[in-house]
N, C-alpha and C positions, 0 to 999 in steps of 0.2 A: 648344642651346636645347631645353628639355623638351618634349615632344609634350604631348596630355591626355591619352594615355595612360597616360603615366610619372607624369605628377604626380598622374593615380589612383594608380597601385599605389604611390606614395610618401606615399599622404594616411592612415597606418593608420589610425583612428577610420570615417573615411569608407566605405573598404575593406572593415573589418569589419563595417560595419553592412549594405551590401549585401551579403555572402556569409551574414550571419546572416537575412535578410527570404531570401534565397532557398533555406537550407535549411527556412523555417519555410513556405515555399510546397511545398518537394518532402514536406517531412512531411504538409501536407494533402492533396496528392494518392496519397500513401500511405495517408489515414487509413485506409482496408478493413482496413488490417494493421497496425494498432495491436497488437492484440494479440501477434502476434507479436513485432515490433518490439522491444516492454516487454518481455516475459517472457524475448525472447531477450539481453537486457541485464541483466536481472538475474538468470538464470542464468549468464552470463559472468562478471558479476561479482562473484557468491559463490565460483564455481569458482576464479577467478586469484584473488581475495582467502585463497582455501583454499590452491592451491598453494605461496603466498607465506609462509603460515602451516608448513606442512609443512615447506618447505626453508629455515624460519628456525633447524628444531633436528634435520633431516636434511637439510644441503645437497647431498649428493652422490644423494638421493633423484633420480632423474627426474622430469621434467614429466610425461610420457607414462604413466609408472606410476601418479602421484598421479589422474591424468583419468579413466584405466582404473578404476583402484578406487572411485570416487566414484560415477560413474554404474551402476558394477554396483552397487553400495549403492544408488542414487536405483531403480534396477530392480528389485530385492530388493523397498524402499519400498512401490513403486505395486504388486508382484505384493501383498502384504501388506495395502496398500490396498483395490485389487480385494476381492481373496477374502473376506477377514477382515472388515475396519473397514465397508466399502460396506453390509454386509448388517447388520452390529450396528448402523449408523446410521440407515438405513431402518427396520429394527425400533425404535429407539427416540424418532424422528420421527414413526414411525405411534402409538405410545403418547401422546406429548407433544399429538398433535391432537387423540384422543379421550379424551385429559383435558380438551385445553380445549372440545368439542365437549359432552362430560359437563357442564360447567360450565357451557356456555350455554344449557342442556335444564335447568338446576336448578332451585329458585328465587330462591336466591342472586342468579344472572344477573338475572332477571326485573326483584326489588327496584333491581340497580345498573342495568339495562338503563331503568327508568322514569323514575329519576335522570338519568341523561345523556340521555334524548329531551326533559326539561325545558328541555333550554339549545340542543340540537341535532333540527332539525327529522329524522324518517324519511328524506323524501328525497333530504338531506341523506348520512347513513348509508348508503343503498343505492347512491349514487353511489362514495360511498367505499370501500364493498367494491367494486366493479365495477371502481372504479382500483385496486384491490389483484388482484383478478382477472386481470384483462389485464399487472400488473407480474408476477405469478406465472407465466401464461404466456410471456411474453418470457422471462424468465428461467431456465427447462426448454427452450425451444424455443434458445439461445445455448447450453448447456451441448456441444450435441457443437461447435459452432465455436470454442470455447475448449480445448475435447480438443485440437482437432486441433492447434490453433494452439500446443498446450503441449508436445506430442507435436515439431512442426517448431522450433520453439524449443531444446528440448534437441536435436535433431541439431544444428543450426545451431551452438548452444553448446561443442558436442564436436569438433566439425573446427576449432571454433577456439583451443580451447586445448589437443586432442592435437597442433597444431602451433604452439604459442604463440611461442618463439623464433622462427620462417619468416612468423608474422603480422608479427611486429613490425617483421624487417629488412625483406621486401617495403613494408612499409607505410612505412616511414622514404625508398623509393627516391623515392617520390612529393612530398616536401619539400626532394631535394635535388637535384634540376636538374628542366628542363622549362619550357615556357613558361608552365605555370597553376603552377608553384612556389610563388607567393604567395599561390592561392586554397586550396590546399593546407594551408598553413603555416596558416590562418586557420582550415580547417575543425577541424585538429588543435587550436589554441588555444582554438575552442568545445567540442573533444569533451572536452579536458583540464578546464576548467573543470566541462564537464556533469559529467564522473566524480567531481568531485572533491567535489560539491555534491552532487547528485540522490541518486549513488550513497550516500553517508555520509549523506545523511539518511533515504532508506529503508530503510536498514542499519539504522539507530539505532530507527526505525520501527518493525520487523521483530524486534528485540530484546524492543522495551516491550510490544509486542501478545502476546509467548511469557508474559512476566513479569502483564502483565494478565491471561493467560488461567490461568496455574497458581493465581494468587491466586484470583480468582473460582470454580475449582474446588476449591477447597479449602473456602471459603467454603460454595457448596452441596452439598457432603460433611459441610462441617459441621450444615448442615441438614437433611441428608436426603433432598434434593431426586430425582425422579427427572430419567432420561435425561440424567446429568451430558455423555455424552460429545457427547450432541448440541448441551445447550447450549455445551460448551467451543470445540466448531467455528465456532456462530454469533460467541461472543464474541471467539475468535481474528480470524476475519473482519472485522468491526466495530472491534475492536483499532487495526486495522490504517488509520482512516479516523484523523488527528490529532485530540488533543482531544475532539472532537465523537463518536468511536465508542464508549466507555467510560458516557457518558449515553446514547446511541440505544440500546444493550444494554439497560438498564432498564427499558424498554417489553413487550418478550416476556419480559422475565424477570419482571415483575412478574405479566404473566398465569400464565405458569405457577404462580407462587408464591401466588397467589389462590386458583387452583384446588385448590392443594395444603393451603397451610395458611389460607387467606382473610387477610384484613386482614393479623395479625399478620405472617406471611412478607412481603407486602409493604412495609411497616417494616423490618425487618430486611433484608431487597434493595436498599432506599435506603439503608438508613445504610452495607451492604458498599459498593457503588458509591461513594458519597459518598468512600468511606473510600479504594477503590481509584485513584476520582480524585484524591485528594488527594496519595496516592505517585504517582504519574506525573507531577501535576504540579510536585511541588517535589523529589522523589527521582528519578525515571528521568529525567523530559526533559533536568534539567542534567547528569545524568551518561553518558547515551547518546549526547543531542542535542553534545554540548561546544561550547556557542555557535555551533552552526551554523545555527538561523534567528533563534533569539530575538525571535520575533513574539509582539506581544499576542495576547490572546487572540479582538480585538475582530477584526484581519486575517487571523488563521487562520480564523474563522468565513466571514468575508466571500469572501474563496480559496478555502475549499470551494464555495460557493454559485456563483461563478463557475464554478469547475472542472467543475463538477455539471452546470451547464449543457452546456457545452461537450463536456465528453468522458465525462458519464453517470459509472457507474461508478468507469472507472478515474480518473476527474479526484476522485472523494476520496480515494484511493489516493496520487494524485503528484500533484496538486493545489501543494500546499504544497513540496514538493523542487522541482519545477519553478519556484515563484514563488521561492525560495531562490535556486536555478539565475541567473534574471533581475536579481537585484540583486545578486549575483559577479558577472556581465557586465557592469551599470550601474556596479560599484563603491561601490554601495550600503553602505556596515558601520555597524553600531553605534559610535559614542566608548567605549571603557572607561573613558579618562581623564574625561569629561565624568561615566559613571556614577560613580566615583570620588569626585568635586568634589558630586553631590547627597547622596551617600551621607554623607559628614564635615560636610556643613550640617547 
């Protein structure tokens, strides 16, 4: 006769649902190290996606050689970073302000600035710079805890794939005897699922935001625009939020473009955008994304707004990979055949 014990660990649905409420408890008492957490997952996952890539057309290549050489490349990177890029982009950050600082002392500004105090009271305005202030601050005052946390991330990242083989077999001993075997086997079945979802959607992500950002530089090359390299950084970053960061770009690009050539620039910054979003959204997402969320556009918006909530920042980041993530767990999928049957009506 079964205990209740037994006929837990034989009830899988049951099983899994309590082992996933308590990984989702030990991640909030983690959240401090979100950061890390993130970054050190998706540095893992580029790297073994990389290795994987290497010894598909040099098999007899090493793991340990391809880890070794990447991160001295990623080190190269960040010295070149450092030295180089850090100081070109401060220099042309501090340009981009006191153009737009030039333009708010013009009277250009004046004329637009009497305009919008018609529909939006002053007070209004000063509160809103003060919440731009204070966002401004938070966000210089996180920059070293994100260092750090990027910095322990790639070690983390490197001891685990210069012994990728000795992770994997250690990590298989834990699913195959022992008395928590089955909590085991269950965390493996959410980690599998997480990789398999999270991972490939901000993969695909991470693609669209490279492809957004070279277009758009191109774009204000073709204009003439200064401080391309700084804008390209913002728009990479932005890129990077689904959907929703491709239009948030428009806003300082539009300032700057004001400043630069007035009205006319900003026209032309609409219609690039418009134009940029429209290949993302019918050229890159089906072809990066390969039907892995296939969300309206009405519940990506809505995912951010929650995520945004919740976890700031990085919730428009993985926001949406994560709500992806939950309905591979729910078994959530699209019909093809049902798309199919609308489409021949």
């Amino acid at each position: 006769m079964d205990t209740a014990w037994q006929r837990f660990k034989n009830n899988v649905p049951l099983r899994r649902f309590i082992v996933f409420l308590l990984i989702v408890a030990f991640l909030y008492e983690m959240r401090a190290m979100t950061n890390t957490i993130l970054l050190t997952f998706i540095f893992t996952y580029v790297i073994v996606h990389l290795i994987h890539l290497v010894q598909r057309y040099l098999p007899k290549m090493p793991t340990g050689v391809i880890v070794v050489i990447t991160f001295l490349i990623i080190l190269a990177l960040l010295y070149f970073v450092i030295t180089v890029y850090l100081p070109m982009l401060a220099a042309q950050i501090t340009k981009m302000i006191k153009s737009v600082m030039a333009f708010y002392e013009s009277n250009e500004s004046s004329r637009l600035m009497s305009y919008v105090t018609r529909y939006i009271s002053k007070a209004e305005l000063i509160e809103q710079a003060k919440h731009a202030m204070t966002i401004a601050f938070h966000t210089a005052t996180s920059i070293g805890t994100l260092t750090i946390a990027t910095f322990m991330s790639l070690i983390l990242s490197f001891f685990y794939t210069i012994e990728l083989d000795k992770m994997r077999e250690f990590s298989a001993l834990f699913v195959r005897s022992g008395y928590l075997k089955w909590l085991f086997e269950d965390i493996r079945y959410f980690g599998k699922k997480f990789t398999n979802t999270f991972g490939v959607v901000l993969e695909a992500q991470f693609f669209i935001a490279i492809c957004n950002t070279v277009l758009t530089m191109i774009g204000l090359a073709v204009m003439k625009m200064p401080q391309i390299i700084a804008l390209g950084l913002m728009v990479f970053i932005l890129s990077l939020v689904p959907v929703a960061g491709v239009i948030i770009s428009l806003i300082p690009l539009s300032i700057v473009g004001y400043s630069v050539g007035g009205i006319r620039y900003v026209i032309y910054i609409f219609i690039m955008i418009m134009i940029i979003h429209a290949i993302e959204a019918y050229v890159l997402n089906p072809k990066f994304m390969a039907s892995k969320t296939e969300l309206p556009i009405f519940y990506t918006f809505l995912v951010l707004l929650v995520a945004e909530h919740f976890w700031g920042t990085w919730g428009l980041i993985v926001g949406v990979p994560i709500f992806t993530f939950l309905l591979d767990v729910l078994d959530i999928k699209p019909s093809k055949k049902g798309k199919k049957k609308v489409l021949s009506k």
